[in-house]
N, C-alpha and C positions, 0 to 999 in steps of 0.2 A: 240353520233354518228349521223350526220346529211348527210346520201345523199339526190340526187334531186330523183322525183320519174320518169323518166324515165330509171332508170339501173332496175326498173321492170319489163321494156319492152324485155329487155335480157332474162330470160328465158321462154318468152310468145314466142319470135320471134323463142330459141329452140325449143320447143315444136311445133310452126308451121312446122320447118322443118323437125323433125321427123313425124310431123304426114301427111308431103305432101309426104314426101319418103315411109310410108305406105298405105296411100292411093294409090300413082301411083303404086304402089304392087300389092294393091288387087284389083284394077278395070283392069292390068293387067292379072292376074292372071284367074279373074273371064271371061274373052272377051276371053282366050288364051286357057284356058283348062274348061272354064262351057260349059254345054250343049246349043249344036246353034238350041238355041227355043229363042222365046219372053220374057221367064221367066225371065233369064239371062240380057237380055238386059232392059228389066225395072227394075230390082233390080239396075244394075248399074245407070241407070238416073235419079232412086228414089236416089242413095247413094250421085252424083254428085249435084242435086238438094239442097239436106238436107245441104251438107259441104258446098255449094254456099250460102244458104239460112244463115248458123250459120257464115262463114267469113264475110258478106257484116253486120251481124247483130254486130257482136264481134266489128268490122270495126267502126261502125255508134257509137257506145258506147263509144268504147276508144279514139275516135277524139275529143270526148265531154271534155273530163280530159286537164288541164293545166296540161302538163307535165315538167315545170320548175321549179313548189311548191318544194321546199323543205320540206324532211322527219325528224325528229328529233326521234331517236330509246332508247330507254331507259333512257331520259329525266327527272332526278330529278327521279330516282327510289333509286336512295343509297342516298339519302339525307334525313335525317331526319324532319320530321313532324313537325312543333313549334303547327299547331296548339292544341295539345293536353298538350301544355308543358305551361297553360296560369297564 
């Protein structure tokens, strides 16, 4: 079985989306019903910091990858061995 390796990117891009639909949850959540102190509001710009800091990093990584290579998945695995047969 040979695909290319950007249908990898399909469930990284889910995973994005679920996790920007949780995120815009809980920094709602946290702005809407936390306590209106300071505390609150740096937790949230520590949280927005941290997922800004990990997407520009994830970002900088995966741009790196040729994503045209082709995958080759289970490749000469039910094929028998010669070299032990000499």
């Amino acid at each position: 079985m040979v695909f290319p390796l950007y249908f990898l990117l399909f469930p990284y891009l889910i995973f994005l989306g679920v996790w920007a639909v949780f995120s815009l949850t809980a920094i709602y959540h946290m702005l809407r019903f936390g306590f209106k102190n300071i505390t609150t509001l740096l937790v949230t710009i520590i949280y927005i910091s941290v997922s800004a800091w990990l997407l520009y990093t994830s970002y900088k990584y995966i741009n790196q990858i040729n994503w045209d290579t082709h995958v080759s998945l289970l490749k000469g695995m039910f094929e028998m061995p010669t070299q032990f047969f000499k």
